[in-house]
C-alpha positions as CSV (number, residue, x, y, z in Angstrom):
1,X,0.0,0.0,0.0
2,X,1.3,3.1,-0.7
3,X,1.5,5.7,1.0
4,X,-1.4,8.0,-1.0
5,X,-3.8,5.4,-0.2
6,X,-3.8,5.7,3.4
7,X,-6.2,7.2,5.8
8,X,-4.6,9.2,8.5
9,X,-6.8,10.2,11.7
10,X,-6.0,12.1,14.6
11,X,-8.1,12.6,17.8
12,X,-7.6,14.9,20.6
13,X,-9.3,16.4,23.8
14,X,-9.3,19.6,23.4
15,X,-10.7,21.0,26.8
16,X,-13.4,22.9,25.0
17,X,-10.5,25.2,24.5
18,X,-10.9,26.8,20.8
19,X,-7.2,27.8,20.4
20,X,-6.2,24.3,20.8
21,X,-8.3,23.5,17.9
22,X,-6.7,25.8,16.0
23,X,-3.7,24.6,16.7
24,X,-4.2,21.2,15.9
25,X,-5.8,22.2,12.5
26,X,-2.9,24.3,11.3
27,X,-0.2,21.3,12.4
28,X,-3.0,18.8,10.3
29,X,-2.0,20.7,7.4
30,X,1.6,20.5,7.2
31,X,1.0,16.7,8.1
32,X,-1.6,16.0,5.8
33,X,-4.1,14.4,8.4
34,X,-7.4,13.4,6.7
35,X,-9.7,13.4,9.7
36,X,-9.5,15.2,13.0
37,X,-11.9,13.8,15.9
38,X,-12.3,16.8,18.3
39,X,-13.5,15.6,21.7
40,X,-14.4,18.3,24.1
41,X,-15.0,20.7,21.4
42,X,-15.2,24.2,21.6
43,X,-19.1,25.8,21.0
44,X,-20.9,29.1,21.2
45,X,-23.5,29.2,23.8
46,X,-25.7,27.8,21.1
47,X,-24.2,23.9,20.9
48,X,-24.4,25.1,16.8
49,X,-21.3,27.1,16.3
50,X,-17.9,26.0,16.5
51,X,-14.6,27.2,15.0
52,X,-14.1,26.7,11.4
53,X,-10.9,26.3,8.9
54,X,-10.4,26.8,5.3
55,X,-8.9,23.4,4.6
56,X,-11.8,21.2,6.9
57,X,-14.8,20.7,6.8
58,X,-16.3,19.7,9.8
59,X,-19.2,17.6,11.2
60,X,-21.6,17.6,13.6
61,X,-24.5,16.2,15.3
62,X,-28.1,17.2,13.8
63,X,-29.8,17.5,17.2
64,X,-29.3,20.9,18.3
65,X,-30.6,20.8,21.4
66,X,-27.5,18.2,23.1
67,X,-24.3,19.0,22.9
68,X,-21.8,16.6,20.5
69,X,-19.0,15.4,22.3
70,X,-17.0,14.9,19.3
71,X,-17.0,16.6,16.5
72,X,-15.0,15.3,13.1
73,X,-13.2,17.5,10.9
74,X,-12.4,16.2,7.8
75,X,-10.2,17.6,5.0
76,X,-11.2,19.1,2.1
């Protein structure tokens, strides 16, 4: 298997701490991590918003009403 065809995942606890998002998202770039499995996200006092990041998209839970405990970014 090369090397192209692999999946690469991270997953971190981020303290619902936003910068340490960020900062896992910018060092996902230079590594070239395909998914990113936030636990402990950061959100906005409505459970809807998080941060975002021009090379992720990210995924969340439909039910707005309870808070996701993980949320997955995954690269664009």
């Amino acid at each position: 298997m090369q090397d192209s065809d692999k999946l690469l995942f991270l997953q971190h606890n981020t303290n619902t701490n936003a910068h340490n998002m960020h900062t896992c998202l910018e060092y996902e770039i230079e590594n070239q991590i395909d998914y990113i499995l936030f636990q402990e996200s950061w959100f906005a006092k409505d459970n809807i918003t998080t941060i975002s990041h021009s090379a992720y998209y990210y995924i969340v839970s439909e039910y707005q009403n309870i808070r996701s405990r993980v949320i997955i970014f995954a690269r664009k």
